[in-house]
FITOR-385570 format. One record per atom (N, C-alpha, C, CB): residue in one letter; x, y, z. Coordinates in nm, 2 decimals, decimal comma. Glycine has a CB too. Layout:
N
code | east | north | up
a | X | Y | Z
...
//
This chain:
95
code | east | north | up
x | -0,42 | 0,41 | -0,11
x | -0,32 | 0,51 | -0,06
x | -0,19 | 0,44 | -0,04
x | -0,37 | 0,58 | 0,07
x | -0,10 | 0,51 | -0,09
x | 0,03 | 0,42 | -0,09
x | 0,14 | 0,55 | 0,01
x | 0,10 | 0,37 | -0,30
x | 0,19 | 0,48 | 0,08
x | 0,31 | 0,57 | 0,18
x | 0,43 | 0,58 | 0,11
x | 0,35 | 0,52 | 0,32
x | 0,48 | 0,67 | 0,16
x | 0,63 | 0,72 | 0,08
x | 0,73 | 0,73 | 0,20
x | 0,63 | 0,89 | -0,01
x | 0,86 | 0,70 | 0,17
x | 0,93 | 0,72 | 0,27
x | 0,93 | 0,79 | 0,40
x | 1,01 | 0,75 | 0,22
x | 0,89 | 0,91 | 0,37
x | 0,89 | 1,06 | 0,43
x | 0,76 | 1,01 | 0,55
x | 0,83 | 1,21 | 0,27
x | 0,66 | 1,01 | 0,45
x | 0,52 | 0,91 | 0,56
x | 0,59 | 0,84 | 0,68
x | 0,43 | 0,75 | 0,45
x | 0,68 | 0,71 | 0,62
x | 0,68 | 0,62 | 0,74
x | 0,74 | 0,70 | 0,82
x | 0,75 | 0,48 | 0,73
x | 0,88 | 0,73 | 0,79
x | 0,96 | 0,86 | 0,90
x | 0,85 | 0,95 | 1,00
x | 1,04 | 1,00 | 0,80
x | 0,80 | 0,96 | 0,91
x | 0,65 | 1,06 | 1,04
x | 0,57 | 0,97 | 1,14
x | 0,50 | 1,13 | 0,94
x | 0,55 | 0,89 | 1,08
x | 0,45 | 0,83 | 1,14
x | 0,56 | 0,75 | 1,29
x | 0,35 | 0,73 | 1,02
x | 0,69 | 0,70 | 1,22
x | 0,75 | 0,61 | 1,36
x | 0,81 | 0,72 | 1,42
x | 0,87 | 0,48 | 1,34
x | 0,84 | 0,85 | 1,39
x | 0,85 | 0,95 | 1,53
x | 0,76 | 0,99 | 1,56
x | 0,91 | 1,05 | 1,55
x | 0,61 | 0,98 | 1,55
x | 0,53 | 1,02 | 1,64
x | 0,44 | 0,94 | 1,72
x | 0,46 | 1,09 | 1,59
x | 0,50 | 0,77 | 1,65
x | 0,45 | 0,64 | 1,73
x | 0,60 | 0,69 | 1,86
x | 0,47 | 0,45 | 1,61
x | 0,67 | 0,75 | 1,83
x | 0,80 | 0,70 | 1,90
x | 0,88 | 0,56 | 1,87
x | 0,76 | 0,69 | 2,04
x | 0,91 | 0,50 | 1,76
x | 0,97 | 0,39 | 1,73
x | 1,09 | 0,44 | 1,65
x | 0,87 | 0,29 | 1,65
x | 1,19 | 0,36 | 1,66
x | 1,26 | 0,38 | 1,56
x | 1,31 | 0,26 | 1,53
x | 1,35 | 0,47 | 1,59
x | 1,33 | 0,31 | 1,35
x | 1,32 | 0,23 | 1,23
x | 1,44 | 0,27 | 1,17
x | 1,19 | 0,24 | 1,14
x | 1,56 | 0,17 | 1,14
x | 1,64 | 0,20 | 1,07
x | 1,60 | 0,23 | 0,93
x | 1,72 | 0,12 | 1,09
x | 1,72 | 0,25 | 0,90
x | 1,74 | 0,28 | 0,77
x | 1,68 | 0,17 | 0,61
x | 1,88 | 0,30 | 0,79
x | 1,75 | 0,05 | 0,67
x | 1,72 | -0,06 | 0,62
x | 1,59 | -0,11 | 0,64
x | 1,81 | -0,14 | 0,65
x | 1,57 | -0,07 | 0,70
x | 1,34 | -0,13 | 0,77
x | 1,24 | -0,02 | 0,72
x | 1,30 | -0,11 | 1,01
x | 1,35 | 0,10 | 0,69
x | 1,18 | 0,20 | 0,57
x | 1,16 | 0,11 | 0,50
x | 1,19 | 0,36 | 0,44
x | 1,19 | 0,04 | 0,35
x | 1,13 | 0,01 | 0,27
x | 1,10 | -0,08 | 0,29
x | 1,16 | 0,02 | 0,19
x | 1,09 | -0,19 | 0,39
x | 0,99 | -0,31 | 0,39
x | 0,84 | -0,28 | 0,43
x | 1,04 | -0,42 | 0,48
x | 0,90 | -0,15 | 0,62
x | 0,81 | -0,12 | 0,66
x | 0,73 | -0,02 | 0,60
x | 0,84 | -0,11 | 0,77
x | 0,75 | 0,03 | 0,50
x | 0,68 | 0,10 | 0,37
x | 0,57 | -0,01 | 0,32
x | 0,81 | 0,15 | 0,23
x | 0,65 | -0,05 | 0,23
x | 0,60 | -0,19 | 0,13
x | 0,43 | -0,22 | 0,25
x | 0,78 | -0,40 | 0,13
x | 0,45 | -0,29 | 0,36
x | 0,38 | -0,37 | 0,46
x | 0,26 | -0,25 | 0,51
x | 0,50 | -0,42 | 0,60
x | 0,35 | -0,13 | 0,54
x | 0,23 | 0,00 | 0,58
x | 0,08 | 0,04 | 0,49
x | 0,33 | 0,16 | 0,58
x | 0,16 | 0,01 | 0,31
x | 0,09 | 0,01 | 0,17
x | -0,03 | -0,08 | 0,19
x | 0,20 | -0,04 | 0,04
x | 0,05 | -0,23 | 0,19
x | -0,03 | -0,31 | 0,18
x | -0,12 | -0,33 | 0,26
x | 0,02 | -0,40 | 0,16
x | -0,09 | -0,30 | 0,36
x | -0,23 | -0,29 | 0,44
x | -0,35 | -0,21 | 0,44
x | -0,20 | -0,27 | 0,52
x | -0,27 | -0,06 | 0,41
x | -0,41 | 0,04 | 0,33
x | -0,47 | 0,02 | 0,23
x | -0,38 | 0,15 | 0,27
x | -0,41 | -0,11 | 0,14
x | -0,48 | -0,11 | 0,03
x | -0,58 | -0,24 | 0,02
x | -0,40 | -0,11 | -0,07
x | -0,57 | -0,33 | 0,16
x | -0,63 | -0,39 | 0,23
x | -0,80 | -0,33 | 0,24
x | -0,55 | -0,39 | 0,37
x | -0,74 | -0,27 | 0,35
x | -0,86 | -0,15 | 0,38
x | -0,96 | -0,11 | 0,27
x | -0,77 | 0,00 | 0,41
x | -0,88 | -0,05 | 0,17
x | -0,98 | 0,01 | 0,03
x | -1,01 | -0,08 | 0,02
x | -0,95 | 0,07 | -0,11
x | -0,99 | -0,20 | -0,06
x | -1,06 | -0,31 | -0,08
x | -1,14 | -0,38 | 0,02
x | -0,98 | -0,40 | -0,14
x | -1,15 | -0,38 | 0,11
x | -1,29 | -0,39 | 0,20
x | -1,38 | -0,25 | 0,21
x | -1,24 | -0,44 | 0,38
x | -1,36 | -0,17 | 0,20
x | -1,44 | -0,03 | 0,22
x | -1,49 | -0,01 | 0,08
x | -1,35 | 0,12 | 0,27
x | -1,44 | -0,06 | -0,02
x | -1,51 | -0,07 | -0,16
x | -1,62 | -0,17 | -0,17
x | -1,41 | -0,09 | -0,27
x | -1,60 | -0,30 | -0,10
x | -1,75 | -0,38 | -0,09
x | -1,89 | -0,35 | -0,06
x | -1,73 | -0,45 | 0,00
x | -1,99 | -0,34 | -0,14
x | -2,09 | -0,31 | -0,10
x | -2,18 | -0,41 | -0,01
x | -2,13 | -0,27 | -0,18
x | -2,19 | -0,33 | 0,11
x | -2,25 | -0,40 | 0,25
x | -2,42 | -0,36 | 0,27
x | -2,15 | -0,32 | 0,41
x | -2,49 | -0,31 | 0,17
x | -2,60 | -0,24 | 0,21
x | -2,69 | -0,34 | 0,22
x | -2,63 | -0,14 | 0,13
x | -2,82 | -0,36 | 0,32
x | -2,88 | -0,47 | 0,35
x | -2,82 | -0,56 | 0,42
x | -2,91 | -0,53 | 0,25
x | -2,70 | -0,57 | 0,45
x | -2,66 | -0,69 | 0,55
x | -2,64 | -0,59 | 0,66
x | -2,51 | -0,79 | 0,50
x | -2,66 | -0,69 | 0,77
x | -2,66 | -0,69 | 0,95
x | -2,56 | -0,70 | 0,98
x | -2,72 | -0,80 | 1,03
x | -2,49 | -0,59 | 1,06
x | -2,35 | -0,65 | 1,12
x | -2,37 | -0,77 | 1,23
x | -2,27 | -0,53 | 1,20
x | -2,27 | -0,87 | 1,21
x | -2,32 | -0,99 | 1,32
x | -2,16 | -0,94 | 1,39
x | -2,35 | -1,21 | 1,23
x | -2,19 | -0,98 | 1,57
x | -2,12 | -0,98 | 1,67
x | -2,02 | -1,08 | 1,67
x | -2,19 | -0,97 | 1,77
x | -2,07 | -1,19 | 1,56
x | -2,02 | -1,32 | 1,61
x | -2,06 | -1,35 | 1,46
x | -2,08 | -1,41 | 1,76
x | -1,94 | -1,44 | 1,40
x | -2,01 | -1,55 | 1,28
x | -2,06 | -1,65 | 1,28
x | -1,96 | -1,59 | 1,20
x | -2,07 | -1,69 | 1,38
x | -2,18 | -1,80 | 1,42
x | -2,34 | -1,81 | 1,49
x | -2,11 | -1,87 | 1,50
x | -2,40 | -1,83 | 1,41
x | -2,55 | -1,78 | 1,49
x | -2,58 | -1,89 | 1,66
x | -2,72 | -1,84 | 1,33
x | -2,46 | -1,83 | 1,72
x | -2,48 | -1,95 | 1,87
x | -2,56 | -1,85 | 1,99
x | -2,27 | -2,01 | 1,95
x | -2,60 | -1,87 | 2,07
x | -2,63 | -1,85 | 2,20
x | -2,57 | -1,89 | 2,29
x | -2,72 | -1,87 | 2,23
x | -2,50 | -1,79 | 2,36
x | -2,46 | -1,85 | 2,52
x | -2,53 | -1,89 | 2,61
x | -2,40 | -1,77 | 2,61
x | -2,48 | -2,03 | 2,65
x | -2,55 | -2,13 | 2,77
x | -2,50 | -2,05 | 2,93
x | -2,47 | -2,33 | 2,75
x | -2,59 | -1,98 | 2,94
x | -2,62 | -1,85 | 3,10
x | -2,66 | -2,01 | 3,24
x | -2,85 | -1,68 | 3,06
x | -2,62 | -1,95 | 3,29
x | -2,60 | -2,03 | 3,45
x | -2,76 | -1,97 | 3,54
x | -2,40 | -1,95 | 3,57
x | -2,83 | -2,03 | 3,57
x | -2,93 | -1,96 | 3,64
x | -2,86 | -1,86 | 3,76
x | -3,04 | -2,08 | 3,70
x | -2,93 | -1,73 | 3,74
x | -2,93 | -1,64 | 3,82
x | -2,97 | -1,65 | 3,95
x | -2,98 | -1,55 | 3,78
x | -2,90 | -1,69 | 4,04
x | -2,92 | -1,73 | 4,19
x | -2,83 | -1,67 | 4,31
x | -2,90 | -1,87 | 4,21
x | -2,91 | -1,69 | 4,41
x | -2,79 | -1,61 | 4,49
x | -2,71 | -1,76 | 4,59
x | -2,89 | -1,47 | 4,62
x | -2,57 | -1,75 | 4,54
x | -2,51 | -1,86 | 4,64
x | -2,47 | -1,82 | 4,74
x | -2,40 | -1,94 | 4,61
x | -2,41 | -1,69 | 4,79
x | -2,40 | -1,65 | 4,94
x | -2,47 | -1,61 | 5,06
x | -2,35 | -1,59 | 4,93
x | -2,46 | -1,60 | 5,15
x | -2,53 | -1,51 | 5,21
x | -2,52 | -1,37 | 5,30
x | -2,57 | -1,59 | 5,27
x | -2,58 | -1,29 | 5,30
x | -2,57 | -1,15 | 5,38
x | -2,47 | -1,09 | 5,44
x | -2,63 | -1,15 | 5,45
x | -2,32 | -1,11 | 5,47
x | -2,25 | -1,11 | 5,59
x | -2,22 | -0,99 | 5,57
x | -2,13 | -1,21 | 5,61
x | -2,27 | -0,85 | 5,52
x | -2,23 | -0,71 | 5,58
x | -2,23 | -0,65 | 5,73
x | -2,32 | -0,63 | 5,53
x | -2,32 | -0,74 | 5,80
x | -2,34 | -0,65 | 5,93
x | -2,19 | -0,75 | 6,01
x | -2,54 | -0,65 | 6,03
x | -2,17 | -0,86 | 5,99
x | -2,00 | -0,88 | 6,03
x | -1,93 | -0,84 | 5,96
x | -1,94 | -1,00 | 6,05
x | -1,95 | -0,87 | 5,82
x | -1,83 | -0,72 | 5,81
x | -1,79 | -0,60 | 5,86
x | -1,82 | -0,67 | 5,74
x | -1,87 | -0,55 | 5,89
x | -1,90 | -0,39 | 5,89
x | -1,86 | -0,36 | 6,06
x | -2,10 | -0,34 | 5,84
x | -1,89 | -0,46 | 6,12
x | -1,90 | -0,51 | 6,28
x | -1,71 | -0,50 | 6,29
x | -1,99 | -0,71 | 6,31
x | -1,64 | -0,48 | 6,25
x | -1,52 | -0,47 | 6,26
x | -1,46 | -0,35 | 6,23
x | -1,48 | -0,56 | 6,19
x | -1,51 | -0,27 | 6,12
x | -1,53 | -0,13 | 6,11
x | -1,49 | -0,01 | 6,18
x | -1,64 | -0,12 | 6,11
x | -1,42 | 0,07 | 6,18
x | -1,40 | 0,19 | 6,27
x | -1,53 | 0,21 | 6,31
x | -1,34 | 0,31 | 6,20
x | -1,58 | 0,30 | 6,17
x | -1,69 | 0,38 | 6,17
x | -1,79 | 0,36 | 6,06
x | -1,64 | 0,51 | 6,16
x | -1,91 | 0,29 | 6,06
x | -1,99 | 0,27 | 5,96
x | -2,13 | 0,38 | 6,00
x | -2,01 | 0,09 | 5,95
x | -2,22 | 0,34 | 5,88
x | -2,36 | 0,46 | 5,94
x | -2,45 | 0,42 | 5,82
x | -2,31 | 0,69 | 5,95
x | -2,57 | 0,38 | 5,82
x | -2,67 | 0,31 | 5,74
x | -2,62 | 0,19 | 5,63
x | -2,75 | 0,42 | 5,65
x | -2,51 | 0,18 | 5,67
x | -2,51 | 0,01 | 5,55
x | -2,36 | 0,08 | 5,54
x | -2,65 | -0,01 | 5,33
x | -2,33 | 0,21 | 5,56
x | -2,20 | 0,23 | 5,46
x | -2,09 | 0,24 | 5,49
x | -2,19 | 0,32 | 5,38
x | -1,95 | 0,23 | 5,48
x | -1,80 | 0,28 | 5,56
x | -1,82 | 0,46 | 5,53
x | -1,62 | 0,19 | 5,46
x | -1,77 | 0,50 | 5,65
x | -1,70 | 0,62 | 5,72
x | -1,58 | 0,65 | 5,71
x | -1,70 | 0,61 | 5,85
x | -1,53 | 0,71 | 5,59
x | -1,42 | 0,74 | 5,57
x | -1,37 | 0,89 | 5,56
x | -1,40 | 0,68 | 5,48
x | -1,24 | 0,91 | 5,63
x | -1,20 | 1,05 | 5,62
x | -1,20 | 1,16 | 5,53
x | -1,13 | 1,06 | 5,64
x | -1,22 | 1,24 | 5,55
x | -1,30 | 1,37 | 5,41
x | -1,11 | 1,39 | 5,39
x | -1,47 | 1,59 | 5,50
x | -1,14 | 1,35 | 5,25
x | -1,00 | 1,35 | 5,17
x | -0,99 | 1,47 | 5,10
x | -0,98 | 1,24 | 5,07
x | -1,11 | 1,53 | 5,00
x | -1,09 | 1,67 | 4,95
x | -1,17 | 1,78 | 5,02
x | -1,13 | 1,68 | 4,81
x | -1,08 | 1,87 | 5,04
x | -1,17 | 2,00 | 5,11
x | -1,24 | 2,06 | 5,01
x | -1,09 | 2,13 | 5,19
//
């Protein structure tokens, strides 16, 4: 798909950019080439292959799951206006 003048004009007032006069036709030329980027990867046939997340077949090295802190809600909470089963008490904001 190739863009025409008229295209880029549309498209950078509805990005909200503005593009002189002298910057359509490069930013034409650049908008092109990139669509035609595009087709030529969307014309590859992908069928049978796995999308991979990553191109490298690695695993992340995970930290054992442990707990390093300890409990301190009921001093927290101990400072509290108003708490009530574990939770803060806060003022009813929508009627």
């Amino acid at each position: 798909m190739a863009f025409d003048r008229s295209d880029v004009e549309k498209i950078a007032h509805l990005a909200r950019i503005a593009i002189s006069e002298d910057e359509i036709p490069a930013t034409t030329a650049k908008l092109s080439g990139i669509l035609g980027l595009i087709d030529q990867m969307q014309a590859v046939d992908t069928t049978g292959i796995e999308p991979l997340a990553h191109p490298l077949e690695t695993t992340q090295r995970l930290r054992p799951d442990s707990v390093t802190e300890q409990n301190q809600r009921d001093a927290y909470q101990a400072i509290a206006p108003a708490t009530e089963a574990g939770l803060y008490l806060v003022p009813k904001v929508i009627e």
